[in-house]
C-alpha positions in Angstrom: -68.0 45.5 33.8 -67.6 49.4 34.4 -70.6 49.8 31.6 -72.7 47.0 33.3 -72.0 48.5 36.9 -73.2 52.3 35.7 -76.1 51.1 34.1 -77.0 49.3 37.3 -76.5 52.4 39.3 -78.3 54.9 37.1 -81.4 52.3 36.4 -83.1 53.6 39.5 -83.2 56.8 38.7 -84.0 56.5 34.9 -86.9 53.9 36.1 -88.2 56.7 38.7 -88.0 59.5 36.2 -89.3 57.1 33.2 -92.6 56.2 35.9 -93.8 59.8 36.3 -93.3 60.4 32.6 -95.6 57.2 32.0 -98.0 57.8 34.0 -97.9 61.7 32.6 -98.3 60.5 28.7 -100.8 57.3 30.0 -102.8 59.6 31.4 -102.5 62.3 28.4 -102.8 59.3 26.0 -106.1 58.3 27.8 -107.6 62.0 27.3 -106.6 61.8 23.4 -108.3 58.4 23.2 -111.7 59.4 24.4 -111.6 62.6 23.0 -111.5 60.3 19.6 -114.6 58.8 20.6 -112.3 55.6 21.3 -113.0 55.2 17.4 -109.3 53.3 16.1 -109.8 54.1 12.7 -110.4 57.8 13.4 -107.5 58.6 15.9 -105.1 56.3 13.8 -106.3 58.4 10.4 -107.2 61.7 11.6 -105.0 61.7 14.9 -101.6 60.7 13.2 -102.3 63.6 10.2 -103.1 66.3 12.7 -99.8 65.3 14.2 -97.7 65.2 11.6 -99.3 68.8 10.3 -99.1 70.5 13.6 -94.9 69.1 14.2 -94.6 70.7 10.8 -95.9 74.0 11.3 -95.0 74.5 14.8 -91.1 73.6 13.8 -90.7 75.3 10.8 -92.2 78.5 12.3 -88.9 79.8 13.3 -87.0 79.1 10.4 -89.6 80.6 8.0 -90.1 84.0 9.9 -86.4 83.9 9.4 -86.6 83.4 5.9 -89.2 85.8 4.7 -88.0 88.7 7.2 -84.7 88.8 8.6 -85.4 88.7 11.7 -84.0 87.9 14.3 -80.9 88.7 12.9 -78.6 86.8 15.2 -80.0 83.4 13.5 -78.5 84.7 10.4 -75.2 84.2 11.3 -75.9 80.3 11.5 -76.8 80.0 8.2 -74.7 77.3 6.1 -75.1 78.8 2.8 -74.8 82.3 4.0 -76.3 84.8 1.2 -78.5 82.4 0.1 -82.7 82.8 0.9 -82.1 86.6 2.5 -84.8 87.2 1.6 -86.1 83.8 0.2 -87.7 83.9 -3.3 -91.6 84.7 -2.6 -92.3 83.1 -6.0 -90.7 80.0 -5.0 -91.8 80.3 -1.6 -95.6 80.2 -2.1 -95.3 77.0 -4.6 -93.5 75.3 -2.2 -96.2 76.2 0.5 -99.3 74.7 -1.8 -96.9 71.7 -2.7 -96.2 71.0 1.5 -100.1 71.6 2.1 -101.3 69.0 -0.2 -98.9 66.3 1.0 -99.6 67.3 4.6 -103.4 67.3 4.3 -104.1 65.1 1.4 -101.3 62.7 0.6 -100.9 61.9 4.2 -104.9 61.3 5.4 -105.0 58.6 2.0 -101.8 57.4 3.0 -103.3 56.3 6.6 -106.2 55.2 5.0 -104.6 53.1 3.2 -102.1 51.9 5.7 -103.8 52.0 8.7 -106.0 49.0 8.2 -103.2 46.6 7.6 -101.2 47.8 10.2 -104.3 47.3 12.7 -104.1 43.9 11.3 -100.9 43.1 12.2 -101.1 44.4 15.4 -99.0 47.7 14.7 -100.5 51.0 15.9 -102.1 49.4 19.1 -103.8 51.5 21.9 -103.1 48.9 24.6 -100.4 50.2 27.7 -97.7 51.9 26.2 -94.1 50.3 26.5 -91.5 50.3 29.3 -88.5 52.1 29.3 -86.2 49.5 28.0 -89.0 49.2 25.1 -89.2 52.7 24.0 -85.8 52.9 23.3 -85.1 49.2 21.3 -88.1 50.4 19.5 -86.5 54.2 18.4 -83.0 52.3 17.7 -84.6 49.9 15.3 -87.0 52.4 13.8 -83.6 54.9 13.2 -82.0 51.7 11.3 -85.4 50.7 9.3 -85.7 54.8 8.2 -81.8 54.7 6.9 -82.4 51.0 5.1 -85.7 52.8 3.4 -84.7 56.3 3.1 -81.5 55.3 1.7 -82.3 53.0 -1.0 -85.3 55.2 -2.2 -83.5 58.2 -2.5 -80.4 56.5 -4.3 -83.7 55.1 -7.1 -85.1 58.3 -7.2 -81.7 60.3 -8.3 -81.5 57.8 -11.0 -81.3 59.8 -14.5 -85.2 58.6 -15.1 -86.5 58.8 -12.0 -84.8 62.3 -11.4 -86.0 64.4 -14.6 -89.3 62.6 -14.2 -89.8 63.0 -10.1 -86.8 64.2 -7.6 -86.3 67.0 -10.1 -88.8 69.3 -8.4 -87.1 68.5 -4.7 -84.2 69.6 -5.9 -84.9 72.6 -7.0 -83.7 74.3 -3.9 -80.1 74.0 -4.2 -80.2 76.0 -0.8 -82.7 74.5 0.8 -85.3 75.8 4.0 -87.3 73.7 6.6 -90.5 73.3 4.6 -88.9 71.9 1.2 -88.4 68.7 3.3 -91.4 67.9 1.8 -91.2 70.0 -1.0 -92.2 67.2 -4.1 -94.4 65.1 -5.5 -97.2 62.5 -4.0 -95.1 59.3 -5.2 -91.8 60.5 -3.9 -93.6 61.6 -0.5 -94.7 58.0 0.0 -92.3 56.1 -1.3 -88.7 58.2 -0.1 -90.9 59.8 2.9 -94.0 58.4 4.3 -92.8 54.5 3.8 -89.3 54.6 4.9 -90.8 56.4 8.2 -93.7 54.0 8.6 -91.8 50.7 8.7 -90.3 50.4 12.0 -93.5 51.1 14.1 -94.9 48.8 11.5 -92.5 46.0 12.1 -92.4 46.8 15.8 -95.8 46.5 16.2 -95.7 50.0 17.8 -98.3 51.6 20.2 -99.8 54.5 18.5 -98.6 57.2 21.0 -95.0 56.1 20.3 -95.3 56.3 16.5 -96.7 60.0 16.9 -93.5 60.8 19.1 -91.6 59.3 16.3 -93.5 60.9 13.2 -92.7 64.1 15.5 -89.0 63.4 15.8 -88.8 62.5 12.2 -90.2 66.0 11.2 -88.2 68.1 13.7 -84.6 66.0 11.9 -85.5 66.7 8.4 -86.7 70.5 9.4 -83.3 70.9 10.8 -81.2 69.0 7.6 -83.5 71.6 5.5 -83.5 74.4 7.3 -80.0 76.0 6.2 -79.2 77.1 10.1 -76.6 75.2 12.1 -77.4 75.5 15.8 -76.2 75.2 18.7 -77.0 71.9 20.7 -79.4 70.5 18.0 -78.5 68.0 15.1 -76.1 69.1 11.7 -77.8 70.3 8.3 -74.4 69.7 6.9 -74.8 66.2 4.8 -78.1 66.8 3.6 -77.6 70.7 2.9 -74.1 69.9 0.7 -76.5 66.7 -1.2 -78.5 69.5 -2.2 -75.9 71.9 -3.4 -73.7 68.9 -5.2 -76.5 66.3 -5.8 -73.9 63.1 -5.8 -73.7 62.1 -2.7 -75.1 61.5 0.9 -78.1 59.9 0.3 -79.1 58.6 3.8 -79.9 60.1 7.1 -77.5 58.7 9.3 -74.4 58.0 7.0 -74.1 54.8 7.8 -75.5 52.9 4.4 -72.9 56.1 2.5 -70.0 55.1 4.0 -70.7 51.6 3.3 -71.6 51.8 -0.7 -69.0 55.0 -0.4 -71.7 57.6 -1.6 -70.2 60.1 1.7 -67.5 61.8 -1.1 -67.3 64.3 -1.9 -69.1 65.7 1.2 -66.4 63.4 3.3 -63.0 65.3 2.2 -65.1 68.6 2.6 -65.0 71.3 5.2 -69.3 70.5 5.5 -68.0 67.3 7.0 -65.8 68.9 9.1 -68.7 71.0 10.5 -70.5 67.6 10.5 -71.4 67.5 14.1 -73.5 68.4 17.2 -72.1 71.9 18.0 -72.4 72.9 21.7 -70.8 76.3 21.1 -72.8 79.2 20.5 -70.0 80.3 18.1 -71.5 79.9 14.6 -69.6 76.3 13.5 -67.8 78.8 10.5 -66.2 80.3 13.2 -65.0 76.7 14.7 -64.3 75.5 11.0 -63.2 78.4 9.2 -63.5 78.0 5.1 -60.7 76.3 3.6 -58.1 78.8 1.6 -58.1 78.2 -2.1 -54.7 77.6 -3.2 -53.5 81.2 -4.7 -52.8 80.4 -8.9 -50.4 83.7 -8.6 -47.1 82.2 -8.2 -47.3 80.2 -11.1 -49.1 82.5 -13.4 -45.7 84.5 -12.7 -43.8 81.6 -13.7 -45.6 81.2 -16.8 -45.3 85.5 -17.2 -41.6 84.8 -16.7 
């Protein structure tokens, strides 16, 4: 009754604040439409890639700077794996650049080409109004659950001893990982573990095109910051997916939910990492909060054994 009662009481306001937004991205939306020509094919094609390409680079600007110079210096002291990337490899750097540019300009325009056809057909990817409030959100929720279910199950097939040596192996060659290696790998693993897994709740929601940019957005600025190597304040943890790339055995989902279930979260679950696990709202770096564990000291009984 007390939840029923404060939802009640805040709906007003959230359906005031959600109108002016609505009418703000209808209107924006509009613009972006005709500026297409009204042409489906082209703003479902062209429109999601530009997108997707421009979240990339405009989130992992930070982080990169970072990377290559130093600077600023106070990020440095949010770094997980500190010592690691100061400066990052330049060797490594640039094939990783040429590897993120051909998914995000070539594997990801043939991917929509493909795709956006028979999602047009099934009504997914519409242009019609875009959805209410109460919409927006069912449609994130179930989206967040289809990414896990595909993202999951993918990435548990693609650690496999065959598929590994013969596709993840090049992901995981960043054992420290930064923002652009999130799509650091090859064209099969960037449709199948990426692009798919991403695609299939606006697909089964029959999502409007606007939302599935926000949501191709939002997917790019999570996996940024579960690559990136910096734990900040107020935004989400890099600690599962930074300790699956420094251990390689565990923690194969994005939300944790399908590892706790097939019990994939251990290590990383009896780990400091997972301690650290969390939205910090401190501006402490989390170390500080969660101070490294103390290995247990070996002298006492190497004097034992002396004696």
């Amino acid at each position: 009754l007390a939840i029923i009662a404060v939802r009640n009481s805040m709906n007003p306001y959230i359906h005031k604040i959600w109108g002016a937004s609505h009418d703000f991205h209808g209107a924006l939306w509009n613009s972006t439409y005709n500026f297409f020509g009204r042409n489906d094919p082209l703003i479902g094609i062209l429109g999601t890639t530009i997108v997707g390409t421009l979240s990339f680079i405009i989130l992992n600007a930070l982080f990169l700077i970072c990377d290559i110079t130093g600077h600023p210096t106070w990020l440095l002291k949010y770094k997980v794996q500190e010592n690691k990337n100061q400066p990052v490899d330049q060797t490594k750097l640039w094939k990783c650049i040429r590897t993120c540019a051909f998914n995000l300009l070539v594997t990801i325009p043939i991917y929509m080409t493909v795709l956006y056809p028979v999602a047009d057909y099934f009504g997914a990817y519409h242009k019609g109004d875009l959805p209410t409030f109460e919409r927006f959100i069912l449609e994130f929720i179930v989206f967040g659950i289809m990414e896990e279910i595909g993202f999951y199950y993918s990435h548990r097939l693609l650690h496999t001893k065959y598929f590994y040596a013969k596709f993840h192996k090049k992901h995981h060659e960043w054992t420290a990982p930064i923002g652009i290696t999130s799509v650091y790998c090859g064209v099969l693993e960037m449709v199948t573990s990426n692009l798919i897994p991403m695609s299939l709740g606006p697909f089964i929601m029959q999502s409007h095109l606007m939302v599935t940019w926000i949501w191709t957005a939002f997917v790019l600025f999570s996996t940024t910051l579960a690559h990136g190597g910096y734990h900040l304040p107020f935004l989400f943890s890099p600690e599962a997916h930074d300790y699956h790339h420094k251990v390689f055995n565990c923690w194969f989902g994005t939300l944790g939910i399908l590892d706790k279930l097939h019990k994939t979260d251990q290590p990383f679950a009896g780990s400091i990492n997972a301690e650290r696990h969390y939205v910090s709202f401190s501006m402490k770096p989390i170390k500080e909060l969660h101070p490294d564990r103390l290995k247990p000291s070996t002298s006492a009984g190497e004097g034992k054994k002396a004696l």
